[in-house]
LOPA-163925 format. One record per residue (C-alpha): x, y, z. Coordinates in steps of 0.05 Angstrom, whole numbers, padded with zeros to 5 digits, always signed. Example, Ala and Ser with C-alpha at 12.3 -4.5 7.8 and 13.67 -1.06 7.14 Angstrom:
2
+00246-00090+00156/+00273-00021+00143/
***
This chain:
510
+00762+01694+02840/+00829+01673+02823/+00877+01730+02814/+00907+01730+02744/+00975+01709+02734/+01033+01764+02728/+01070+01742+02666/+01137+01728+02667/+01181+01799+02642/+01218+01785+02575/+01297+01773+02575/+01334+01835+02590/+01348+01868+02511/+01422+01860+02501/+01469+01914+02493/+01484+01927+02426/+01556+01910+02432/+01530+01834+02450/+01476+01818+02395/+01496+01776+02342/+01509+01815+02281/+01546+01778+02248/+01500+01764+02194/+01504+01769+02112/+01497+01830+02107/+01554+01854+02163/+01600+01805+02133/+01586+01854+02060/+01608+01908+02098/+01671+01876+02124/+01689+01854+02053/+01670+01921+02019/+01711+01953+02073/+01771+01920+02062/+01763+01914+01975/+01766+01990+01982/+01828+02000+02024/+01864+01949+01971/+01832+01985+01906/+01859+02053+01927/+01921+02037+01954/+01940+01975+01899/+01995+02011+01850/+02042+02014+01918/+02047+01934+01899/+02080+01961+01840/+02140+02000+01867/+02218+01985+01890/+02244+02001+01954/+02251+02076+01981/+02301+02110+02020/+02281+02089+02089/+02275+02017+02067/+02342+02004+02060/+02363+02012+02129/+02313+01949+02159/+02343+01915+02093/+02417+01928+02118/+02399+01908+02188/+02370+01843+02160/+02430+01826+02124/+02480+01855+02170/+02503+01909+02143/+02481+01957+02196/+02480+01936+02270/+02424+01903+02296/+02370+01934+02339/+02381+01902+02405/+02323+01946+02455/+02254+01952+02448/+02260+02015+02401/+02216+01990+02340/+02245+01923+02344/+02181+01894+02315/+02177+01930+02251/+02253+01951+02247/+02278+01887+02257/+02237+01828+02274/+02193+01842+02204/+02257+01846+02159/+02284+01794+02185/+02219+01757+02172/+02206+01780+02111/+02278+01783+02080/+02274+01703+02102/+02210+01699+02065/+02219+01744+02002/+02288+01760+02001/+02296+01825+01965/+02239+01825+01918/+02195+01891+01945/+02133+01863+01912/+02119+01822+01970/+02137+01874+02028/+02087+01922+01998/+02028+01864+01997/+02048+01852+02071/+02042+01930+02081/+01968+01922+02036/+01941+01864+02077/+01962+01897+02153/+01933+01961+02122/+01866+01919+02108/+01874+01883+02174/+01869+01956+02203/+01803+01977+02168/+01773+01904+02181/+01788+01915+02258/+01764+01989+02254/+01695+01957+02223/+01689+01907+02283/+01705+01957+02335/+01649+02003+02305/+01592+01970+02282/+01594+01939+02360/+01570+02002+02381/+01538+02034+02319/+01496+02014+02267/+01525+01968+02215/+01523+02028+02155/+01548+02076+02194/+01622+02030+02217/+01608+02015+02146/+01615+02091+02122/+01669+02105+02179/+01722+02038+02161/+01710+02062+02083/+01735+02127+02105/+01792+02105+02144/+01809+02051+02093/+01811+02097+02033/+01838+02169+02067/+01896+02200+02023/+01939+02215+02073/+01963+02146+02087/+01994+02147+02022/+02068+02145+02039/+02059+02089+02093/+02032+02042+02042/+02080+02062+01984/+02141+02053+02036/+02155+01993+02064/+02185+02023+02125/+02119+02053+02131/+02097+01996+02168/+02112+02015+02233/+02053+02057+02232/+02010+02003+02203/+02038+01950+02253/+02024+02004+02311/+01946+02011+02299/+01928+01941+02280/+01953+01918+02352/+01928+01970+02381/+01861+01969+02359/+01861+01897+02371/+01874+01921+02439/+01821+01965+02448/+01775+01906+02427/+01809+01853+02470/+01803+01906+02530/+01715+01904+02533/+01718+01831+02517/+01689+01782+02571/+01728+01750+02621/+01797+01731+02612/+01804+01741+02542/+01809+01827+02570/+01885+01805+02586/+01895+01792+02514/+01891+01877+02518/+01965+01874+02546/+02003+01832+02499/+01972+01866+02432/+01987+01941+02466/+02059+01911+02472/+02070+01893+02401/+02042+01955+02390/+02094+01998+02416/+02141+01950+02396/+02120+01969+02330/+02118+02048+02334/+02122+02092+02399/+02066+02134+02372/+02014+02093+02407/+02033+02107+02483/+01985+02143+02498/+01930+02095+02476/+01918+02065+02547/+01878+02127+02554/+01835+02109+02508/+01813+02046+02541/+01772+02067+02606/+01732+02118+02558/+01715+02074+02505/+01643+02062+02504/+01628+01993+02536/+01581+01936+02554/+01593+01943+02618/+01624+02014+02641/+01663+02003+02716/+01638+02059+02760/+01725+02068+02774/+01748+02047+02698/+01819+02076+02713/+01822+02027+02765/+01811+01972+02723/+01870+01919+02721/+01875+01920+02647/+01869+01989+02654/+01930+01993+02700/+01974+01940+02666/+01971+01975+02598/+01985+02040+02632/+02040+02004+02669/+02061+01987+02603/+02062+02054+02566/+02109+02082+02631/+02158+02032+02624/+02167+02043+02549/+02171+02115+02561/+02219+02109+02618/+02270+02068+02567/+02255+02109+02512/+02280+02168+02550/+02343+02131+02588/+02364+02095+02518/+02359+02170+02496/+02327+02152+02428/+02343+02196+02377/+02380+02238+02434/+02313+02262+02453/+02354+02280+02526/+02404+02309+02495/+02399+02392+02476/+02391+02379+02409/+02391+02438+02360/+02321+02457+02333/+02344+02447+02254/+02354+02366+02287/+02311+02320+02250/+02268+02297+02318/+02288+02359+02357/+02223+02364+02407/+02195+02418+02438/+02135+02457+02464/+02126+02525+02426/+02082+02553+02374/+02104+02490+02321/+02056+02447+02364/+01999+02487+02344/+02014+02499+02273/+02029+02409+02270/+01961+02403+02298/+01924+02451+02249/+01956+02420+02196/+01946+02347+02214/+01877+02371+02228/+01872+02410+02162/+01893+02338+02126/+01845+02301+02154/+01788+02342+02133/+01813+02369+02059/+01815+02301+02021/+01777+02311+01957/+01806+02317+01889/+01783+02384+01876/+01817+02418+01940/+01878+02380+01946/+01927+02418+01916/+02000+02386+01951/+02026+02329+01983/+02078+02364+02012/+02106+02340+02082/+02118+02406+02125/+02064+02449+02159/+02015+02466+02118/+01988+02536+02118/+01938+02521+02065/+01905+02479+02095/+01897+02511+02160/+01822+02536+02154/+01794+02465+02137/+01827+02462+02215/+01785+02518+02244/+01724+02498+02207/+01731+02422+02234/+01746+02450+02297/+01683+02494+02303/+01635+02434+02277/+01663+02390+02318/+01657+02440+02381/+01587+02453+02359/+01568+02386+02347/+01590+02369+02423/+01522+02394+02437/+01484+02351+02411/+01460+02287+02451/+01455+02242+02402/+01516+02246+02378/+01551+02244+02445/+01518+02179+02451/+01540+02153+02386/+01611+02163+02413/+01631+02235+02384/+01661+02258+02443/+01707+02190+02442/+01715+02197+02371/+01748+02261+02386/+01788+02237+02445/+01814+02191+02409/+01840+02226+02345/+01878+02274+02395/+01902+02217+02437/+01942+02186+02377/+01960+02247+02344/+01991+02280+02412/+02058+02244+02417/+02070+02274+02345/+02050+02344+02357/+02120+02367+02392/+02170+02351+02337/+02194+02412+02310/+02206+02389+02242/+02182+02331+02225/+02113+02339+02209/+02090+02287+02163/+02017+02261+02129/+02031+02183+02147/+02027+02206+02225/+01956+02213+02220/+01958+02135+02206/+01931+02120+02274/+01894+02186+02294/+01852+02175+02235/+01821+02124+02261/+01786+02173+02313/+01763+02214+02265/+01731+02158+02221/+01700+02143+02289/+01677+02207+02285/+01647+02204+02211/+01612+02150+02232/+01575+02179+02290/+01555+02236+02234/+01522+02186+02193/+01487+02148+02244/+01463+02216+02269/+01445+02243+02195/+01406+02177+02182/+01369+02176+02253/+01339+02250+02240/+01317+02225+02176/+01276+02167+02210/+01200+02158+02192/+01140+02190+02230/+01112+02121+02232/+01173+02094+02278/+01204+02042+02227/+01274+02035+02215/+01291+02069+02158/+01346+02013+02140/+01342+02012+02067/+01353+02081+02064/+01408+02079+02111/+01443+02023+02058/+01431+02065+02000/+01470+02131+02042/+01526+02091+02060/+01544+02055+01996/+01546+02119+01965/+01585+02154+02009/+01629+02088+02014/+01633+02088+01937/+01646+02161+01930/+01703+02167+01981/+01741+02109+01944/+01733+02143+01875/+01755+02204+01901/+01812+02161+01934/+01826+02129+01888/+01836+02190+01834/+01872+02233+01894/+01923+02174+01908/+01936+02168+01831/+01950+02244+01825/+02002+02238+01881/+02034+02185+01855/+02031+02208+01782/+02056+02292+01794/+02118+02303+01762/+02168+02354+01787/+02209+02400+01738/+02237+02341+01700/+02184+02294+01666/+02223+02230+01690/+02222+02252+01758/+02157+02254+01817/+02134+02309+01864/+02134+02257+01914/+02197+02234+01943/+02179+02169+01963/+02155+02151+01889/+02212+02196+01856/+02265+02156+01896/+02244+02085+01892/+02231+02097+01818/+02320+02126+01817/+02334+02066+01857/+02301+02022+01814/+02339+02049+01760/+02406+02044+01789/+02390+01973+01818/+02376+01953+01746/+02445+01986+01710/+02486+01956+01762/+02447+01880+01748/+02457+01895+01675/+02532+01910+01685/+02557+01867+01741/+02607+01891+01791/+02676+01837+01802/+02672+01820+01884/+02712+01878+01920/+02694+01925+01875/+02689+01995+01903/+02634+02043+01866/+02644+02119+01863/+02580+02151+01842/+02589+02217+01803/+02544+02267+01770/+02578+02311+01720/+02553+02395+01740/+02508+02417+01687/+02527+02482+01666/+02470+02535+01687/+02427+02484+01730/+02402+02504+01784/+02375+02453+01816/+02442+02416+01812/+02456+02402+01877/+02393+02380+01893/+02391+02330+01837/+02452+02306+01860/+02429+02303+01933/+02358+02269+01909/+02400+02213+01878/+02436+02208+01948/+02377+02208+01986/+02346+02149+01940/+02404+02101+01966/+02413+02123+02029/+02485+02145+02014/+02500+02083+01983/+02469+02029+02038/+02429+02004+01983/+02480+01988+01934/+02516+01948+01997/+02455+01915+02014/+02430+01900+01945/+02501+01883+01922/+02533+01845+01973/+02595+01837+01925/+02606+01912+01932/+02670+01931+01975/+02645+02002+01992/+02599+02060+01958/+02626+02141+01956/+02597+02198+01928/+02640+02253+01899/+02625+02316+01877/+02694+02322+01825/+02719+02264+01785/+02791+02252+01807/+02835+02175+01794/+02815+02122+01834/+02846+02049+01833/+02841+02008+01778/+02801+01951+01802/+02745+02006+01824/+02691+02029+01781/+02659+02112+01774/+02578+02103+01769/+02570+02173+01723/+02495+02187+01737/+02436+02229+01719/+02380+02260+01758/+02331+02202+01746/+02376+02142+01769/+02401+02129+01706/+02478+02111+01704/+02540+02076+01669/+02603+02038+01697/+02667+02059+01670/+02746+02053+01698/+02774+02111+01717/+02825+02107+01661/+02757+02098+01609/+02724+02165+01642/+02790+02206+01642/+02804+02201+01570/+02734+02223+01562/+02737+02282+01609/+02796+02307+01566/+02749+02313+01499/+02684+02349+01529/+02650+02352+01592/+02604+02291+01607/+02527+02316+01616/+02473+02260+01653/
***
């Protein structure tokens, strides 16, 4: 009798990361994902230049010396050069180019998830990224991009790094543009060997692309320490702007970027405010206990939790020892971590709520995510709208600086189109003292602040000889003009001989 057969064994079952998935329904996702970044963060098209702005402007056009070393010369030169070729200085279109690269982020996000998750849950996670209120001031600020530039090469890094053959070596290119865009990605080589991948190396940190990226992050910390950036080498005093150190600030920073991440809703949020954030310190220790808690659990180490994690505190470490600079938009990058996390949690969530019989409960899983999806971009949406809406003392003026000072240098930018300067003209700008105000110094400071002590009157008014502020009127020559102004950016021209007469009859109130 003739021995049956042994059938052939199917195909080995690809890994997940190598099934096609691209199919209608993932291709949803990637739109939805990237229609909700754009609907929260779309009234930053609307808004002039702020503060920071003006010095990539003035570099542009030569007003300020050229960056020359590595040090941001992606985003602090290369892109306004770019840009001020392409648009000149309209904002509108600097802000779409911040919109799109934001939206190139959470579309890059979605690929790098739903390669190792299910499709709802990268869904769920990219929404969450896309749509988080903390990003606010690196979309409403041009010069936010930096931080935008920074994650969108580097998480086209990550993905280049577990692709097939040589198309890994792409890795090393994007990582440099990344920290040619913003230093707060050198750490991300770490990253690499324990991302979850189709193929894990028994030695991943001796992987070539491994090494070369590393390679990479040394050398740009080596000349970022010799070129003594922001005179990191120096002994800088601790009231410096990026005076660093190790000391009790770096745990108070990381409870309150941590607190920021996880308090997001419309109902708790009650400030925008950049400094550390006591209020917001026991959303920190009740993330922190969840997430130690949920370490536990096997499934979702194996939806990537642990990475998730790793991540977060990977991109948010380079941050943590500045002493006073402790700012929402630096969670731009670490969030993407935690919406790593989120994801995991949803994948998890759905999974325990799988059928006895065994089927995949995908429907359900759909109906879950677009909810959650469509909930965190209302509440996005409304929470985005409230910090770019809150007025501060004065109805004309915002709690938010960078929407309070584009809004005065849009005002200024328009008197000074409206009355036109003669070539050589030098402008004094000069706020009358309001008798029994307060705040009068700071207004006057604000107004400073706005135009970067006058660069942006030089770079927006190239016909300008030179810009001072004074705090008491006093004769100047003829041919120069005194810009009298008022808290909000309002302000008129007049001679020195116009503004003396009037001095003499009463006391000139903005």
């Amino acid at each position: 009798m003739a021995r049956p057969r042994k059938q052939a064994s199917p195909p080995p079952r690809p890994e997940p990361e190598t099934r096609a998935r691209w199919d209608g329904v993932t291709l949803a996702a990637l739109i939805a994902t990237c229609i909700a970044g754009a609907f929260v963060f779309r009234s930053a098209l609307g808004y002039f230049f702020a503060q920071d702005d003006f010095a990539g402007l003035a570099r542009a056009a030569g007003v300020l010396p050229r960056l020359t070393g590595p040090w941001r010369f992606l985003s602090g030169q290369t892109y306004f050069d770019l840009m001020r070729a392409l648009a000149g200085l309209d904002p509108r279109p600097y802000h779409a180019a911040s919109l799109l690269a934001h939206v190139g982020c959470g579309a890059l996000l979605f690929v790098l998830l739903s390669a190792r998750l299910p499709t709802a849950a990268a869904f769920v996670g990219a929404v969450f990224f896309a749509v988080h209120p903390a990003l606010f001031t690196a979309l409403y600020s041009v010069s936010g991009i930096g931080e935008i530039l920074a994650l969108l090469f580097g998480l086209g890094a990550l993905l280049a790094a577990t692709a097939r053959g040589r198309r890994r070596w792409l890795a090393v290119p994007l990582f440099a543009s990344s920290l040619l865009a913003k230093e707060s990605t050198l750490l991300l080589p770490l990253a690499v060997p324990l991302l979850p991948s189709r193929k894990q190396s028994a030695r991943p940190f001796l992987d070539p692309v491994f090494g070369s990226l590393a390679a990479l992050s040394i050398m740009y910390l080596a000349y970022f320490l010799v070129s003594d950036a922001f005179g990191v080498r120096s002994t800088l005093p601790e009231s410096a702007p990026y005076a660093l150190g190790v000391g009790d600030h770096v745990l108070w920073n990381f409870l309150s970027y941590l607190g920021w991440t996880c308090n997001i809703t419309i109902l708790t949020v009650r400030s925008f405010t950049d400094a550390v954030d006591p209020s917001v310190h026991p959303y920190a220790f009740g993330a922190l206990v969840i997430w130690i808690a949920a370490a536990f659990s096997a499934r979702l180490r194996a939806r990537g939790w642990l990475y998730g994690g790793a991540l977060y505190a990977i991109l948010l470490l380079p941050v943590l020892p500045l002493r006073n600079h402790t700012y929402h938009y630096y969670l731009y990058a670490p969030l993407a971590g935690a919406a790593w996390c989120v994801a995991a949690l949803f994948s998890t969530a759905v999974s325990a709520a799988k059928p006895a019989d065994g089927s995949r409960p995908a429907r359900t899983a759909w109906m879950g995510a677009v909810l959650v999806a469509t909930l965190l971009t209302v509440n996005g949406a409304l929470l985005v709208r409230k910090i770019e809406t809150q007025p501060f003392v004065h109805p004309e003026m915002r709690a938010d600086p960078t929407i309070d000072r584009a809004r005065i240098a849009q005002r200024v930018t328009g008197a000074l189109r409206d009355s036109p300067v003669p070539g050589g003209t030098a402008l004094w700008f000069w706020s009358p003292q309001m008798p029994g105000d307060r705040r009068a110094g700071y207004w006057k400071q604000n107004v400073r602040d706005a135009l970067m002590d006058g660069l942006a009157v030089r770079v927006l008014f190239p016909n300008v000889r030179a810009v001072e502020f004074v705090d008491e009127f006093r004769p100047v020559p003829p041919g120069d003009r005194y810009a009298v102004y008022a808290r909000d950016g309002h302000l008129r021209l007049a001679t020195s001989a116009e503004l003396e007469s009037l001095v003499r009859v009463h006391p000139i109130q903005p």
